[in-house]
C-alpha positions as CSV (number, residue, x, y, z in Angstrom):
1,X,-53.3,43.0,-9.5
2,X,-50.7,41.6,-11.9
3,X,-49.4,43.9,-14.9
4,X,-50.3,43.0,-18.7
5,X,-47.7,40.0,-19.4
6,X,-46.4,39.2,-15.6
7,X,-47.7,36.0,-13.6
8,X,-50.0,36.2,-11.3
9,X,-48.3,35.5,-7.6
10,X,-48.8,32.5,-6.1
11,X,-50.3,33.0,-2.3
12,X,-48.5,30.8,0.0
13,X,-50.6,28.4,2.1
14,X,-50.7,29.0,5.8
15,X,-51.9,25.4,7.1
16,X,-48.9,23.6,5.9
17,X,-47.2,25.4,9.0
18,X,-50.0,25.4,10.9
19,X,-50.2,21.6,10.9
20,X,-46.7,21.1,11.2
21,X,-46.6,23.2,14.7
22,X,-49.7,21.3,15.7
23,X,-47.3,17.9,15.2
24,X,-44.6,19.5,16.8
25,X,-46.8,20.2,19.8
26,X,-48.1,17.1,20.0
27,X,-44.8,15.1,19.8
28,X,-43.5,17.5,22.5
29,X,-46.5,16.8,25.1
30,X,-45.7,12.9,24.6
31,X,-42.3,13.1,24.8
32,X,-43.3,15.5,28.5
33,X,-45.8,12.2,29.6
34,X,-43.0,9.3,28.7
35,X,-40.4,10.9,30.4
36,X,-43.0,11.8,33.9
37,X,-44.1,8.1,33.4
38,X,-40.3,6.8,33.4
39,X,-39.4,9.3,36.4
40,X,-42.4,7.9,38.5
41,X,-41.7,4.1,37.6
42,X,-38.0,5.0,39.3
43,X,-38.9,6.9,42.0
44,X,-38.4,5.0,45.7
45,X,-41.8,5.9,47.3
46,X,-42.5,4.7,51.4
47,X,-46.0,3.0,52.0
48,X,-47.0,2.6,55.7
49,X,-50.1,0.6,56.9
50,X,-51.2,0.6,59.8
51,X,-54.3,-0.9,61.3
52,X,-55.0,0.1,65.2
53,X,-58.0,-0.3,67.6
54,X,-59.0,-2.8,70.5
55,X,-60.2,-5.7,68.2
56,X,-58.4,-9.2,68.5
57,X,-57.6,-11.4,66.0
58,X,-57.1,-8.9,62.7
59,X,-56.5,-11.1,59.8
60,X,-54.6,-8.4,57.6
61,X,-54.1,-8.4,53.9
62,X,-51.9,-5.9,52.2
63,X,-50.3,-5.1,48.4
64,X,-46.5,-5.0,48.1
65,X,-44.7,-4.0,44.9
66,X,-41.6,-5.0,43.8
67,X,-39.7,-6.0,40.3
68,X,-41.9,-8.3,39.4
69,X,-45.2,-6.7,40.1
70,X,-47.8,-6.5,42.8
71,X,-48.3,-9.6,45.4
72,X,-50.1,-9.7,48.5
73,X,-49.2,-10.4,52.1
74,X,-51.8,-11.9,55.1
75,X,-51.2,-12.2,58.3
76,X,-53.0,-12.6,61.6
77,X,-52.5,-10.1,64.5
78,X,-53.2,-11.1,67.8
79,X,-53.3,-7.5,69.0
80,X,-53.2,-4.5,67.7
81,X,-51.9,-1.7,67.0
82,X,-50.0,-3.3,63.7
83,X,-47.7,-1.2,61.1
84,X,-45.7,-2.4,57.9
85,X,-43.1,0.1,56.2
86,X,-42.4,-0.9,52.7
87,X,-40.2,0.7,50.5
88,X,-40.8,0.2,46.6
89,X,-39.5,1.3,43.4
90,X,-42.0,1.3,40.5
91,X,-45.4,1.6,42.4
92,X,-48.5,1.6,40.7
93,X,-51.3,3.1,41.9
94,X,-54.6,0.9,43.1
95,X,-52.7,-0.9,46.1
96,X,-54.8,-2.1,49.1
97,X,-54.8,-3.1,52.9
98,X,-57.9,-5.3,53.6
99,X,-58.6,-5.7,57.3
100,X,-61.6,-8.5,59.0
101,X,-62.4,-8.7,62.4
102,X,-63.0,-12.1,64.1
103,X,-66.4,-13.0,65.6
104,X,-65.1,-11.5,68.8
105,X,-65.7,-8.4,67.5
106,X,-64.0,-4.9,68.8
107,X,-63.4,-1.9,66.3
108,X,-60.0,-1.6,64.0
109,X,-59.2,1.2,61.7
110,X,-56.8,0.8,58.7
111,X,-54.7,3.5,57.3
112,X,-52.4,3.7,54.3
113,X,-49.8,6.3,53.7
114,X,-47.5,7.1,50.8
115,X,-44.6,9.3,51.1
116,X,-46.2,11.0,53.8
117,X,-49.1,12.6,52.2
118,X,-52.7,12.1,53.8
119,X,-53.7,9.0,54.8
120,X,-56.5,6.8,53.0
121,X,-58.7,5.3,56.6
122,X,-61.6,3.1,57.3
123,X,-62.9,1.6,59.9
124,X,-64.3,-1.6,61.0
125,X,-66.5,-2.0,63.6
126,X,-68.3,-5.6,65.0
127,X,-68.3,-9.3,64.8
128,X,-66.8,-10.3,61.3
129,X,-66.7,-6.9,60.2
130,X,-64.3,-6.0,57.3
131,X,-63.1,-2.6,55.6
132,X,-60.7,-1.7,53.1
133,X,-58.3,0.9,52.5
134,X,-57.9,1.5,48.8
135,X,-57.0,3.7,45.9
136,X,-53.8,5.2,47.2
């Protein structure tokens, strides 16, 4: 309580520096995700498909990254087992290996690795059959 003739005191408000610390945060946290983004987009990561089994005739389709962004690859494999090593700066997650089996039939399983973690697999099995390894 003020004295007869003195000013009241002003209180100071608290959410000024609340809000401020709350920015502060924030700016941090994207400053943390820019720079994790940048140091993935750098980062030289190995992808290895393989596709293996007793089927003939594979046609094989497969993402490969490079400066310029993702492209695909197909080829046809007599007999299997089949592997591809790529080495890529920049990879983006979503990649594929597509795998169909010619009307001769046979089973074939298709396996994608990067930098040696597990694998994604599937497996195709008959005449024309098809599967797809994804999401790695």
């Amino acid at each position: 309580m003020p004295y007869e003739g003195e000013k009241p005191r002003k209180r100071r408000r608290k959410w000024p520096w609340a809000l401020l610390v709350l920015v502060l945060l924030v700016a941090g946290g994207c400053a943390a995700v820019i720079a994790g983004i940048s140091h993935e987009a750098s980062k030289t990561v190995e992808v290895e498909y393989t596709v293996t089994g007793n089927a003939r005739d594979v046609d094989i389709t497969y993402s490969v990254w490079n400066d310029d962004g993702i492209s695909t690859r197909s080829e046809t494999v007599k007999k299997l087992p089949w592997r591809q090593v790529v080495k890529t700066k920049g990879f983006t997650k979503g990649g594929s290996l597509l795998i169909s089996l010619s009307g001769s039939g046979g089973t074939a399983t298709c396996s994608v690795t990067v930098d040696h973690n597990a694998p994604k697999k599937s497996t195709a099995s008959g005449a024309s059959a098809a599967a797809s390894c994804s999401g790695f």
